[in-house]
N, C-alpha and C positions, 0 to 999 in steps of 0.2 A: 597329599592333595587337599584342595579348601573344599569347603562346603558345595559350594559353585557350581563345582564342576560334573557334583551330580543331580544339578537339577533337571526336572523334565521340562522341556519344552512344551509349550500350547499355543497351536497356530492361532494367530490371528486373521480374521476376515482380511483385511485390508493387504496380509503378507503372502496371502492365497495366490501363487501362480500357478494361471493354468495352461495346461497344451489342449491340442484337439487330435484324438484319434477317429480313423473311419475305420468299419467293419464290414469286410461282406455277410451277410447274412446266408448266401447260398450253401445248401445240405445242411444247415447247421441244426442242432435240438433244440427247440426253443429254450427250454427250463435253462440247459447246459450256456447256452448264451445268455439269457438273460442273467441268471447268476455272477459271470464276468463280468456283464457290464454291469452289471449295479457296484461290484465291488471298486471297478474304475470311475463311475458317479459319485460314489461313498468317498473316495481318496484314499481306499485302505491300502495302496499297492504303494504308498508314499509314504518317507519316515518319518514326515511330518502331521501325519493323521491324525486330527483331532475326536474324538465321537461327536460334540456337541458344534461343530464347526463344520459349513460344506466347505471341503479340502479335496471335491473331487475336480475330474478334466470332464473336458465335454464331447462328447461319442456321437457317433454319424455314422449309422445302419443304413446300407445301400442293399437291393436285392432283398428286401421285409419278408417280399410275396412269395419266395421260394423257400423259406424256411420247414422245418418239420419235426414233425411229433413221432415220437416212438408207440408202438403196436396200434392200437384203435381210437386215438384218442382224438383221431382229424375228427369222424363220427361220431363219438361216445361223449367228446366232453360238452359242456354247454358252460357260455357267456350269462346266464342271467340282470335280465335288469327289469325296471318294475314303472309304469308309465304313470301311475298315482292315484289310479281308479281302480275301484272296487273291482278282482279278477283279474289285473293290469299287468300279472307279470310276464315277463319276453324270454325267449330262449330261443339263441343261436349256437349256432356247433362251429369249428372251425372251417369248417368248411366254406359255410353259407358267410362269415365275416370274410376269410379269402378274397371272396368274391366283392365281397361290398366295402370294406375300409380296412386292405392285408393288415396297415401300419400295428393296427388296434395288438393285433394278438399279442407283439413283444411289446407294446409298450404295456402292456395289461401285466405282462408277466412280469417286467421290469418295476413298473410300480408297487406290485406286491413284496416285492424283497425290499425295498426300500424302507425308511423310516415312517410309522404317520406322521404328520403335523407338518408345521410351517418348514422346519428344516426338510423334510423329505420331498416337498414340494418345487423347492428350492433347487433340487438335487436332480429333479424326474422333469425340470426346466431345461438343463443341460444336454436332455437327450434328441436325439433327429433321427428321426425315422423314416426312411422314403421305399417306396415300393420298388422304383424301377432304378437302375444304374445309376445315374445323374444325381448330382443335391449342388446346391446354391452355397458349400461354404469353402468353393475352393480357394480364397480369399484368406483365409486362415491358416492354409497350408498344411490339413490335416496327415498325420502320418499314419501308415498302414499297419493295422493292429493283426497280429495271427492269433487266433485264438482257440 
């Protein structure tokens, strides 16, 4: 055999194909979800996976709002964020986001497994979130992801 023939390949941007999967989110763990989809964002499920390259597909989380946490952590855990003044920081529980923006919680959780930086940004662009049944990309012709 030549040399050649055991090179490794490195995706290119431009030879990146992607597909689009939907997911219901209903009963699902968040953490346990999220971790799938990032690895489907990532492009790790593909044999052309670059690390430095987004080689992921693009994901479409239907049903956000019915997702769930394992033992107390709808209660226990908190969102912190910090409004810029002196005393300024915030704290909500899943609960109380539930109610106000469900999307937030998995893309919160998604975001964290992802890369920082421009790639990871890149990556966590891919992702659609909608709380209720419906999304706007049936156009695309997403296929049904079981996860």
């Amino acid at each position: 055999m030549d040399a050649n023939s055991y090179k490794t390949l490195s995706a290119k941007p431009a030879e990146v194909e992607r597909e689009w999967f939907v997911v219901d989110g209903t009963h699902q763990i968040v953490g346990r979800l999220a971790s799938q989809i990032a690895s489907i964002l990532r492009g790790k499920h593909k044999a052309s996976f670059t690390p430095h390259v987004d080689t992921g597909d693009f994901v479409v989380v239907v049903n956000a709002e019915k997702v769930r946490f394992k033992g107390t952590k709808e209660t226990t855990k908190e969102y912190l964020r910090y409004t810029g003044h002196p005393g300024g920081q915030r704290s909500r529980t899943p609960k109380e986001m539930r109610t106000r923006r469900p999307e937030f919680i998995l893309e919160n959780a998604v975001k964290g497994m992802l890369p920082k930086g421009p790639l990871g940004r890149s990556m966590l662009s891919k992702l659609k979130v909608y709380a209720g049944e419906s999304h706007p990309h049936e156009a695309q012709q997403p296929k049904a992801l079981e996860l």
